[in-house]
C-alpha positions as CSV (number, residue, x, y, z in Angstrom):
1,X,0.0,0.0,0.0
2,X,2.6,2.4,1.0
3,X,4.7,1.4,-2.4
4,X,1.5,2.7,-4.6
5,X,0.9,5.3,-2.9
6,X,4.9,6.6,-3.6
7,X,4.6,5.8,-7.2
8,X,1.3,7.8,-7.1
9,X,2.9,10.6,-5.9
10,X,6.1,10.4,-7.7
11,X,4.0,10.2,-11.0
12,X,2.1,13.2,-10.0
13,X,5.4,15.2,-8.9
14,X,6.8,14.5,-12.9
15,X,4.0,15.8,-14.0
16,X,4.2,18.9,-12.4
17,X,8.1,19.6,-13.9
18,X,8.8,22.3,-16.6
19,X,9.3,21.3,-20.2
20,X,12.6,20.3,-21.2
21,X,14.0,22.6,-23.6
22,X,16.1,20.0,-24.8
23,X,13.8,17.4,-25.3
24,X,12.5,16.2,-28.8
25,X,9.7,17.2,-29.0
26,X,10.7,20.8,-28.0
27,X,13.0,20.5,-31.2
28,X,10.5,19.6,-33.3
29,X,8.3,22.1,-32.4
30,X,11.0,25.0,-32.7
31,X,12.2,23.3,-36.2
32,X,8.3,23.4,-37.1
33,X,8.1,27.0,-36.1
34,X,11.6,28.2,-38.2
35,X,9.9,26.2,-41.1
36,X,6.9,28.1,-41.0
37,X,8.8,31.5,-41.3
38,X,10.8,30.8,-43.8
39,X,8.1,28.9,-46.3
40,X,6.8,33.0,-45.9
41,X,9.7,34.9,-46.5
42,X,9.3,37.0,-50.3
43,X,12.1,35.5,-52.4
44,X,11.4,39.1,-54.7
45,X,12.7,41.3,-51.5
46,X,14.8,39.5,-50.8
47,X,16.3,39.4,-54.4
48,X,15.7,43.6,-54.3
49,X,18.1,43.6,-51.0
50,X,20.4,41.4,-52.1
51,X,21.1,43.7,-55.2
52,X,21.3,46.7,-52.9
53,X,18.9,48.9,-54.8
54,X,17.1,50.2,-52.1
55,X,19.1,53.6,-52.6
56,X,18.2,53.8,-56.7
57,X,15.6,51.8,-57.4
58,X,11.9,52.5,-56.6
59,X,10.7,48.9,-54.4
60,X,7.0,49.4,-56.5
61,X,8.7,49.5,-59.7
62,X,11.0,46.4,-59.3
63,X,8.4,44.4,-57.7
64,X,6.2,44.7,-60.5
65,X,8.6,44.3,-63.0
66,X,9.2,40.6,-61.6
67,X,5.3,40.1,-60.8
68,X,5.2,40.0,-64.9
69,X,9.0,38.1,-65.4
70,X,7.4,35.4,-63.3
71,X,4.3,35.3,-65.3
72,X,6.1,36.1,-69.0
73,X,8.8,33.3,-68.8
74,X,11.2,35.4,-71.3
75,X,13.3,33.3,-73.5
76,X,16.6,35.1,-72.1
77,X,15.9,34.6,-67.8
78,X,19.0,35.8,-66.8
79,X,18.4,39.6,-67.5
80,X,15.8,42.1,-67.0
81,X,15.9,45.9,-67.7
82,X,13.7,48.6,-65.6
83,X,13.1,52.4,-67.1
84,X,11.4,54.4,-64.0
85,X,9.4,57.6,-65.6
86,X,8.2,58.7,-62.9
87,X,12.1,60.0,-62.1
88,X,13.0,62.8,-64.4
89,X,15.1,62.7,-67.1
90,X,18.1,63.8,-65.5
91,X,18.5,61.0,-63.5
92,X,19.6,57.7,-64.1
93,X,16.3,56.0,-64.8
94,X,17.1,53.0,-66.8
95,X,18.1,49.9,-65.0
96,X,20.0,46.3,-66.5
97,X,19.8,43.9,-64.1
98,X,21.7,40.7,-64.1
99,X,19.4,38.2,-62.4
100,X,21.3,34.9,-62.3
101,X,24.6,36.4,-60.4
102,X,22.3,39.3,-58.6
103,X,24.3,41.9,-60.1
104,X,23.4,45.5,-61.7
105,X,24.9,46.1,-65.2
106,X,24.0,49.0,-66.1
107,X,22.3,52.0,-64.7
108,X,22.4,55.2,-66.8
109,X,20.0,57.8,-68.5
110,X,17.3,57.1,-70.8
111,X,15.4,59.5,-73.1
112,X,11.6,59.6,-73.3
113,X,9.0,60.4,-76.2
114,X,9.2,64.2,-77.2
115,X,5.1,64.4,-76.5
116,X,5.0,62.3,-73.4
117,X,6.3,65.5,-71.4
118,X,9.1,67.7,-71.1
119,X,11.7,66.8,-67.9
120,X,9.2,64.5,-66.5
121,X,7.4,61.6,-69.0
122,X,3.7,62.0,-67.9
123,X,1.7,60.9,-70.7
124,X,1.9,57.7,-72.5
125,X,0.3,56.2,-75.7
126,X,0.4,53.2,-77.9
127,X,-0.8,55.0,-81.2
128,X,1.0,55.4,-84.7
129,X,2.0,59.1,-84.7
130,X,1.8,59.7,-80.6
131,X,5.6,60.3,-80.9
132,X,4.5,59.4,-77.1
133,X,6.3,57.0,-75.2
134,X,4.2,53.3,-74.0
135,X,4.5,52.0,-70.8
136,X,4.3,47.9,-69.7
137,X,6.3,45.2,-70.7
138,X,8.1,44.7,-73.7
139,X,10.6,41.2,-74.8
140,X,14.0,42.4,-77.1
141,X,14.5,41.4,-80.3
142,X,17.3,40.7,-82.7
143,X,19.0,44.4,-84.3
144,X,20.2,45.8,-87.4
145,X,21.7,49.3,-88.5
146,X,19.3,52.0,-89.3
147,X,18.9,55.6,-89.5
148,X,20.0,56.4,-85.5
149,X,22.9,53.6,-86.0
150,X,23.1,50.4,-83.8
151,X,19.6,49.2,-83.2
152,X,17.2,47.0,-80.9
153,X,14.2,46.2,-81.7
154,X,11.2,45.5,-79.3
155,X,8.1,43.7,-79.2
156,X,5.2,45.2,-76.9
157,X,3.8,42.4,-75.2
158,X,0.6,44.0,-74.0
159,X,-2.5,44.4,-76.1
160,X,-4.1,47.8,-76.1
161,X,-1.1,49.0,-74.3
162,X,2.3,48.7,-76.6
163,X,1.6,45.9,-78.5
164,X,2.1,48.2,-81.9
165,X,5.8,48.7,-81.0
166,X,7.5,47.0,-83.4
167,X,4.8,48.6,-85.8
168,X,5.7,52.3,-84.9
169,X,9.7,51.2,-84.9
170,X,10.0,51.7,-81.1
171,X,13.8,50.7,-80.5
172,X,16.1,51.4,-78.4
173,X,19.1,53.3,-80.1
174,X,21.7,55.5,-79.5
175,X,21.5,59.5,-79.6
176,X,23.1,62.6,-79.2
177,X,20.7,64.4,-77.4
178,X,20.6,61.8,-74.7
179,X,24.0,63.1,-73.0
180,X,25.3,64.8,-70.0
181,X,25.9,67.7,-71.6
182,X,22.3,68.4,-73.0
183,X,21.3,68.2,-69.4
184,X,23.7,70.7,-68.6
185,X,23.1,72.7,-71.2
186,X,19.5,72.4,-71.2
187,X,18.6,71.5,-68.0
188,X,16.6,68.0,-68.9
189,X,17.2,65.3,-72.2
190,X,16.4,65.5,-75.3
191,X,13.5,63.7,-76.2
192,X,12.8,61.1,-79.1
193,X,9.9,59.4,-81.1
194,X,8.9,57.2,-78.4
195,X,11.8,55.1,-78.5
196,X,13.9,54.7,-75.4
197,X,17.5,56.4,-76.6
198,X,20.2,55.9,-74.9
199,X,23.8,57.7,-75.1
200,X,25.9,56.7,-77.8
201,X,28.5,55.2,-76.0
202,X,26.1,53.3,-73.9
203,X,24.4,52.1,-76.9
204,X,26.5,49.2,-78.3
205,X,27.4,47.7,-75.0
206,X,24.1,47.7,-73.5
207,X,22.1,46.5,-76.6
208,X,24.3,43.5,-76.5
209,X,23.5,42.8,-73.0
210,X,20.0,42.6,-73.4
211,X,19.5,41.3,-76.8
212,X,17.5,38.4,-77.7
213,X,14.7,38.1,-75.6
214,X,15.2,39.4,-72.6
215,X,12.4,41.3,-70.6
216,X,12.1,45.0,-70.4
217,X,9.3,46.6,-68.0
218,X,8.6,50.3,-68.5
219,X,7.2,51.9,-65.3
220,X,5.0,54.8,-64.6
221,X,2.9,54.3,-61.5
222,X,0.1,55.2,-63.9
223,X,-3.5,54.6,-62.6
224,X,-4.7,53.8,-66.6
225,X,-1.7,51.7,-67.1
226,X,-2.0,49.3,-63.7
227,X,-5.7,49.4,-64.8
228,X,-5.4,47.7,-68.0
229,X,-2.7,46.1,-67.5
230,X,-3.3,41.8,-66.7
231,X,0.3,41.1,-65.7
232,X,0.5,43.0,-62.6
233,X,-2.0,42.5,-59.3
234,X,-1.7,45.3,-56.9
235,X,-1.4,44.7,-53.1
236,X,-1.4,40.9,-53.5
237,X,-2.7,39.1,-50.6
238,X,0.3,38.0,-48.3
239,X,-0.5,35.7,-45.2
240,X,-2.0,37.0,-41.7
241,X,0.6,37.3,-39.3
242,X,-1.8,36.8,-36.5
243,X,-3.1,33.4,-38.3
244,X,0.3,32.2,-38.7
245,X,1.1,32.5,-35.3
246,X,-2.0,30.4,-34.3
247,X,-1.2,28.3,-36.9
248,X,2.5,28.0,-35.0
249,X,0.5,27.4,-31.7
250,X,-1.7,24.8,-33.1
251,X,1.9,23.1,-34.1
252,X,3.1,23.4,-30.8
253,X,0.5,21.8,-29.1
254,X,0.0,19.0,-31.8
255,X,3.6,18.6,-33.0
256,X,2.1,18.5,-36.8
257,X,3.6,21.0,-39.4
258,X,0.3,21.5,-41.6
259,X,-0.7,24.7,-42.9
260,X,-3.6,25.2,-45.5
């Protein structure tokens, strides 16, 4: 009698002890919970960090620029190119990015059209004549030697939006009046046709870079643009930190890594 009632109490006493920290199913649990944070960590800032562009590059801009990568699937992955209009033309707006070693190429001046807006590019158009600039998504093509030299051509991806690129010869090319010194002079660039000029000695180098269907993503924050546009979804839904940590607690208690 006096033998069950000591292994009653001693079973009782156990009971009673704090959690082993150590114990496996502690480590379990904490593995779980690290799991859980990292399945939710966004691999598209964390690319943006890792390139250190916080300091030049708009987060809005580059995040939708990848929202349509991931949904284009370019021939040429390994580089995409960013133009920001909503900086003015006297700063380095034009971005190349170098996605498979997380590097930045190139990031230099970029002319707009001579009717989209004078410093600032502000209106936008995807009609023969516009001599407007035309915002979205755009793949490279192959080039050839015209009237402005060394040439790119492009192919407007988006219907209704710049899909009659290749139809108004929107290309990327060198010119003199995208340079320094017009800015200095002048006190903004020069302004083309709609085409995205570059400076000449910029030209050559960079055209080779992106050549042969790679993804360029010309960005505006315009309100007509993101509205037409079916390759970019603003504020995407992201997961509710307050269910994932009741999802965690749920782990805890049932030592069972399922989320939904």
């Amino acid at each position: 009698m006096n033998k069950l009632m000591f292994f009653s109490l001693w079973a009782v006493a156990t009971s009673l002890l704090p959690v082993d920290l150590n114990s496996s199913n502690a480590k379990i649990s904490h593995k779980e919970s690290k799991t859980i944070e990292t399945e939710h960590i966004d691999p598209t800032r964390s690319l943006y960090e890792e390139l250190q562009l916080s300091k030049i590059l708009k987060w809005e801009a580059f995040e939708q620029a990848m929202q349509g990568y991931g949904k284009l699937s370019p021939k040429n992955k390994d580089i995409i190119t960013i133009i920001d209009f909503t900086l003015p033309s006297t700063d380095k707006r034009m971005y190349v990015i170098d996605l498979k070693n997380k590097k930045l190429l190139y990031h230099n001046i970029v002319s707009h059209g001579r009717n989209s807006g004078e410093k600032f590019a502000t209106a936008f158009s995807n009609r023969h004549g516009s001599y407007q600039s035309s915002l979205g998504f755009y793949t490279t093509a192959g080039t050839y030697q015209g009237g402005n030299g060394y040439s790119l051509r492009l192919n407007g991806l988006e219907k209704g939006i710049n899909d009659q690129a290749l139809a108004r010869a929107i290309v990327i090319h060198g010119a003199d009046y995208c340079s320094e010194n017009v800015i200095r002079s002048t006190g903004r660039l020069g302004r083309s046709y709609g085409c995205p000029a570059l400076p000449r000695e910029l030209n050559k180098p960079i055209i080779n870079t992106i050549k042969n269907g790679s993804l360029m993503f010309i960005y505006a924050g315009n309100k007509d643009y993101l509205a037409s546009t079916k390759l970019i979804k603003l504020n995407p839904v992201l997961p509710n930190p307050t269910m994932i940590a009741e999802h965690t607690d749920e782990i805890k208690k049932d030592n069972k890594a399922v989320l939904n």
